[in-house]
Structure formats: C-alpha cells, structure tokens
LUMMI-604325 format. One line per field, with one value per residue: x negated, z negated, y of N, C-alpha, C, O in turn; residue in three letters; residue number from 1. Coordinates in nm, 2 decimals, decimal comma. Each point is the difference from the previous one (the first is absolute). Last residue first. Layout:
REM LUMMI-604325
n.u: [X	...] .
n.w: [Z	...] .
n.v: [Y	...] .
ca.u: [X	...] .
ca.w: [Z	...] .
ca.v: [Y	...] .
c.u: [X	...] .
c.w: [Z	...] .
c.v: [Y	...] .
o.u: [X	...] .
o.w: [Z	...] .
o.v: [Y	...] .
res: [ALA	...] .
n: [NUM	...] .
//
This chain:
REM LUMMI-604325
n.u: [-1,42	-0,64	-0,42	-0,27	0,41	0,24	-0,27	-0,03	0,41	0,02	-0,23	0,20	0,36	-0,23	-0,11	0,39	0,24	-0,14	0,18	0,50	-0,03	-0,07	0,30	0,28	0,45	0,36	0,35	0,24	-0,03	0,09	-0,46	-0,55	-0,09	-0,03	0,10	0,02	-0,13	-0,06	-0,21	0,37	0,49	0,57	0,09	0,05	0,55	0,31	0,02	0,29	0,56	0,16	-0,04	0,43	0,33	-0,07	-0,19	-0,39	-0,44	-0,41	-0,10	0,40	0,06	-0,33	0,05	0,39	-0,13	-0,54	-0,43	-0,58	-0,37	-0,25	0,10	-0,11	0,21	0,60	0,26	0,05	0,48	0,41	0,01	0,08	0,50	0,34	-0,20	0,23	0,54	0,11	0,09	0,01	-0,06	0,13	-0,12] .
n.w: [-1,04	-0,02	-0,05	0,43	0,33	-0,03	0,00	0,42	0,10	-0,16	0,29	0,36	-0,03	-0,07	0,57	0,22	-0,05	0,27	0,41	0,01	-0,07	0,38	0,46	0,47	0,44	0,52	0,35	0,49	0,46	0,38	0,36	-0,19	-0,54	-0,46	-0,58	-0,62	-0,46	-0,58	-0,46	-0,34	-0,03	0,26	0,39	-0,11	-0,08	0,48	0,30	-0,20	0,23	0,49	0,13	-0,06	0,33	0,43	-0,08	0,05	0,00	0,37	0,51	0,33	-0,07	0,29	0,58	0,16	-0,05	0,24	-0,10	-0,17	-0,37	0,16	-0,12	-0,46	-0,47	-0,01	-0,31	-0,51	-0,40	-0,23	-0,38	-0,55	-0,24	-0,12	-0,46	-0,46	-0,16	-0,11	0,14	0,03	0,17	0,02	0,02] .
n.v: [0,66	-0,14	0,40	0,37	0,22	0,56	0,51	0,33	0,36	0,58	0,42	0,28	0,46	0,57	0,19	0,31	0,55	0,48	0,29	0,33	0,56	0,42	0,09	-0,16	-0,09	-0,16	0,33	0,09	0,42	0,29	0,16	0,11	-0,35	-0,14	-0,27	0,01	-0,38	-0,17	-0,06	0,30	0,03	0,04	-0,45	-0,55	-0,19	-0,05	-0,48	-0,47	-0,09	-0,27	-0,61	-0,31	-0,20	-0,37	-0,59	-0,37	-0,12	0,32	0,20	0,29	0,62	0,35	0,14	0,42	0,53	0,26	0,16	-0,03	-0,09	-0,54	-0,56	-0,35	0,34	-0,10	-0,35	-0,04	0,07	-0,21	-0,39	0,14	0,11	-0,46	-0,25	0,07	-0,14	-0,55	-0,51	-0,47	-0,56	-0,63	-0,59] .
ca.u: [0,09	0,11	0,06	-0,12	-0,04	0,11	-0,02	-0,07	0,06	0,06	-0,08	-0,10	0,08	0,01	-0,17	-0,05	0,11	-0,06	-0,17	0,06	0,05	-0,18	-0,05	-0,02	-0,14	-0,05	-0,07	0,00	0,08	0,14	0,17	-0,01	-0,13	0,03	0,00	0,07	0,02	-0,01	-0,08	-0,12	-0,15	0,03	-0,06	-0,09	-0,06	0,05	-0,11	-0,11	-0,04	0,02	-0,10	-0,06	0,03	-0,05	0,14	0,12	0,05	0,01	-0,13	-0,01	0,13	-0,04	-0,07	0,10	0,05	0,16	0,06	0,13	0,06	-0,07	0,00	-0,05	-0,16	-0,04	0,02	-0,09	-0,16	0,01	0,02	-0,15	-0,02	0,10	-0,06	-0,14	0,01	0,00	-0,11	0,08	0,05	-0,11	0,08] .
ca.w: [-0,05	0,05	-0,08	-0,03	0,08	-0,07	-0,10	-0,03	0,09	-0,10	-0,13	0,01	-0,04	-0,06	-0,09	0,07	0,00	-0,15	-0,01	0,08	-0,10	-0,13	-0,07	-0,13	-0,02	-0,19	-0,04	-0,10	-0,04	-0,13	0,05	0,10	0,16	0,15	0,12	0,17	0,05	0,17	0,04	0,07	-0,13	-0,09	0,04	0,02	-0,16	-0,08	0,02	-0,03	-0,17	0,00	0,05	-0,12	-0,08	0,04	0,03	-0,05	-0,04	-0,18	-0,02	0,00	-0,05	-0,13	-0,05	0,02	-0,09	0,02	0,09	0,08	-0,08	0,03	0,12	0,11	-0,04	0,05	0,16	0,11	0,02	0,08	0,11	-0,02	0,05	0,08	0,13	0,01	0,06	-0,08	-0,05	0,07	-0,09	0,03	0,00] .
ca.v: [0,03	-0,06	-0,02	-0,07	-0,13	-0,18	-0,03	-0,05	-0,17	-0,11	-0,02	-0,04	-0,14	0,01	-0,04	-0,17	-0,14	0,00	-0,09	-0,16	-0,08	0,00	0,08	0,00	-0,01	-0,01	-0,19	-0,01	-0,10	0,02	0,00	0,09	0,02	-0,01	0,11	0,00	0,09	-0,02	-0,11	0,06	0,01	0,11	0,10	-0,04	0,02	0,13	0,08	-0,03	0,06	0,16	0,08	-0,07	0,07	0,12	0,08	0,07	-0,11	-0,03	-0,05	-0,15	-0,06	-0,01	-0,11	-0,14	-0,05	0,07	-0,09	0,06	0,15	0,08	0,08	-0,10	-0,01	0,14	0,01	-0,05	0,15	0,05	-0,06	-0,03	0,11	0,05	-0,06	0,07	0,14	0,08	0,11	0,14	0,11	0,20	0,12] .
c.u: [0,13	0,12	0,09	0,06	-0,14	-0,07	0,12	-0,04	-0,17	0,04	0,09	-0,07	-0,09	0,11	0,04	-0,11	-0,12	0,10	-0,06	-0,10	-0,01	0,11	-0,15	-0,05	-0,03	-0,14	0,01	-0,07	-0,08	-0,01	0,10	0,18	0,07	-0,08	0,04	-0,08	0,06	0,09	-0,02	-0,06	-0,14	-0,13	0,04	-0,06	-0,12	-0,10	0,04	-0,08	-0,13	-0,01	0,02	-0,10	-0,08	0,07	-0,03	0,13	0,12	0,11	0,02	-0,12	-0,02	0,10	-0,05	-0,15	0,08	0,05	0,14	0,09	0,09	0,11	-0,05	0,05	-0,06	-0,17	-0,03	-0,02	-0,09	-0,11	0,00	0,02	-0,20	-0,07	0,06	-0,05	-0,13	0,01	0,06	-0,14	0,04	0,08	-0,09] .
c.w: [0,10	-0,03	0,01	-0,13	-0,16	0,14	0,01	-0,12	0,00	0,06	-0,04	-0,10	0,06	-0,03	-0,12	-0,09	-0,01	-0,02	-0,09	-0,02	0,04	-0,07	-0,11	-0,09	-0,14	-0,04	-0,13	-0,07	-0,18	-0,02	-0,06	0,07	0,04	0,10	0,10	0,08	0,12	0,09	0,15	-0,05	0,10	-0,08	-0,11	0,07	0,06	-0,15	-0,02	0,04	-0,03	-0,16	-0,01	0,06	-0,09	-0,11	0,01	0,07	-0,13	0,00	-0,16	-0,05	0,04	-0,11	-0,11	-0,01	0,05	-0,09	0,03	0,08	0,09	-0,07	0,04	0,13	0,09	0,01	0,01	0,13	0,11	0,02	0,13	0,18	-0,01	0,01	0,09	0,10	0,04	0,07	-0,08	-0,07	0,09	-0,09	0,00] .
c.v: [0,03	-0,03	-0,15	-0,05	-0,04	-0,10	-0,15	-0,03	-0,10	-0,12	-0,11	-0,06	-0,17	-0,10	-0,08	-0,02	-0,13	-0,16	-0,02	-0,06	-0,16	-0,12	-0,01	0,12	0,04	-0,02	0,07	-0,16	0,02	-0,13	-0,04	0,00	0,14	-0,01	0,00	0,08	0,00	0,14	0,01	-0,14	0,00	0,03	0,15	0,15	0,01	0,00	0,16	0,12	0,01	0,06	0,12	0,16	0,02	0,09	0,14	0,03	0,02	-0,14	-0,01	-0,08	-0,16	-0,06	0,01	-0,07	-0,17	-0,08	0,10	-0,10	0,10	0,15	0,16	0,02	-0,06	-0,01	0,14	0,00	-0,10	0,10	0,09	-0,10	-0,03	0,15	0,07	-0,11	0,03	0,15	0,05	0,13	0,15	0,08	0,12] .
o.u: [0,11	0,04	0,05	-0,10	-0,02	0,05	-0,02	-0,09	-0,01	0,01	-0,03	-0,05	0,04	0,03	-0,03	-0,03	-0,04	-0,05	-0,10	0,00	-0,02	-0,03	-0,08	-0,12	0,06	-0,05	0,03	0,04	-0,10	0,11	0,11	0,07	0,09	-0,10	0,03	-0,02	-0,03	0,12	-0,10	-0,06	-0,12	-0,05	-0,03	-0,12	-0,05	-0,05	-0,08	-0,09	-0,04	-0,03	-0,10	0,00	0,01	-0,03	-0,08	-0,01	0,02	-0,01	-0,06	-0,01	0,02	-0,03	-0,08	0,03	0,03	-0,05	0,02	-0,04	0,02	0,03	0,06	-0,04	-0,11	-0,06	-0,11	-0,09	-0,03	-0,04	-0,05	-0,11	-0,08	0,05	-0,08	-0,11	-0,02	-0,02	0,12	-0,05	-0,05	0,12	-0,10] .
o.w: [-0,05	-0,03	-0,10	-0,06	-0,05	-0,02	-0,03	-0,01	0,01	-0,05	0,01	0,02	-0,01	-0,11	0,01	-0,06	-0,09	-0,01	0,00	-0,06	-0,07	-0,01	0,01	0,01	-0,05	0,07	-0,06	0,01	-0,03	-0,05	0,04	0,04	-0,05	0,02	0,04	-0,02	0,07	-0,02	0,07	-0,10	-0,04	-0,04	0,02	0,01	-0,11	-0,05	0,00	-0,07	-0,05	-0,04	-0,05	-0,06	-0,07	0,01	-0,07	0,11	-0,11	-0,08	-0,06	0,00	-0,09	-0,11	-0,04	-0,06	-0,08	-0,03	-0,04	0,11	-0,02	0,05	0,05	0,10	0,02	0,10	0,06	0,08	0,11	0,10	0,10	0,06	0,03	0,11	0,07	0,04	0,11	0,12	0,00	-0,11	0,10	-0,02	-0,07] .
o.v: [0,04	-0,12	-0,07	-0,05	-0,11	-0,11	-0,12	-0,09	-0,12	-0,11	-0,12	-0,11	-0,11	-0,04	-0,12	-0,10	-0,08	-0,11	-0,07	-0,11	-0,10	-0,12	-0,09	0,02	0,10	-0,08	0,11	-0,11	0,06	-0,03	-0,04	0,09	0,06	0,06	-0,11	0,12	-0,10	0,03	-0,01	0,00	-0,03	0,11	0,12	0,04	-0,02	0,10	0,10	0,05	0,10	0,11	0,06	0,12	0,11	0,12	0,06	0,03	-0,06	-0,09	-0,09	-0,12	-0,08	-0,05	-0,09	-0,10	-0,08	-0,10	0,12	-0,04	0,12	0,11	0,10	-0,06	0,04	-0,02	0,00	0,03	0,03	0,07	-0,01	0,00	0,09	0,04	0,07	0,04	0,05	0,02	-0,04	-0,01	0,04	0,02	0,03] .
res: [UNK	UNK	UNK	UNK	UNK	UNK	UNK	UNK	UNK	UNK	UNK	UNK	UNK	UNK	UNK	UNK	UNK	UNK	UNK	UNK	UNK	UNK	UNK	UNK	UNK	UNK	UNK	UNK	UNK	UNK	UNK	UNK	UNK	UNK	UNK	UNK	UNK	UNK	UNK	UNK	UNK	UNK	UNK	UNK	UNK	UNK	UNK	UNK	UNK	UNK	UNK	UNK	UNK	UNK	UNK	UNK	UNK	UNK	UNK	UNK	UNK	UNK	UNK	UNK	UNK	UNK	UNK	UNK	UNK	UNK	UNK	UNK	UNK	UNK	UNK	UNK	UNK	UNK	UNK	UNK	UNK	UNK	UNK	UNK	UNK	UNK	UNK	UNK	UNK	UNK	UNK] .
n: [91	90	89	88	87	86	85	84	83	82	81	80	79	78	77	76	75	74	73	72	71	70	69	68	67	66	65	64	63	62	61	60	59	58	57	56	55	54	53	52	51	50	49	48	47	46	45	44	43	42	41	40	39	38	37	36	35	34	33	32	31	30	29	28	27	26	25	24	23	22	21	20	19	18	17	16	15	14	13	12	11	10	9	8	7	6	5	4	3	2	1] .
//
C-alpha cells in the first residue's frame, strides 16, 4: 500500500519540479508533473505564491511560468537537512 504525501512533501515536490526545470516551468506542466487535482494544485501554489516561495513570471508574450523564490530555495536546503537527519536515523 503507498503512503499518501504529507503537506511538507507535497510542496518540497513542487519546489523541485520548478528547481529541475531550470527554475522556470508553465503552470499546466507543472500541475501534471506535482500530480495533483487541479483544485488541490491552485491552493498549494496560491500558498506558495502569498509566502514568496514561488514567484509568477511573464514572457515576452504574457505566457505565464513559475520560478523559485530566496524563500523556495532556503525551503529545499533546510527540508534537505532533515530528510537527511531521519534517513541517517532511520526513521
């Protein structure tokens, strides 16, 4: 049986896909790549763009990506650590 992610994987997921796309994706591959309902995704990345984790930009022709803010990259470092404290824990 697969465990269901948590809130702090569920946005430690989403920081990534952005982080691994070269810190600019559009929002429909970034919705099928978190693997989310598109209701679940518009809350996550509404919260994500109120605490300046993840920022909106436009291109040249108004399309609209997402790219990681200071906060989003401080996020990964620092859930980095710990995901490394509970493996060397094995926990």
């Amino acid at each position: 049986m697969s465990k269901k992610r948590d809130r702090l994987e569920v946005i430690y997921d989403i920081l990534i896909i952005i982080r691994d796309k070269n810190n600019s994706i559009k929002p429909t591959p970034l919705l099928r790549f978190s693997n989310l309902s598109s209701q679940s995704f518009n809350e996550y990345i509404s919260e994500l763009l109120n605490k300046e984790f993840v920022k909106e930009i436009y291109d040249k022709k108004n399309k609209k990506f997402y790219s990681l803010g200071d906060k989003g990259f401080k996020y990964l470092e620092k859930y980095e650590i710990i995901k490394g404290f509970i493996d060397d824990f094995e926990l």
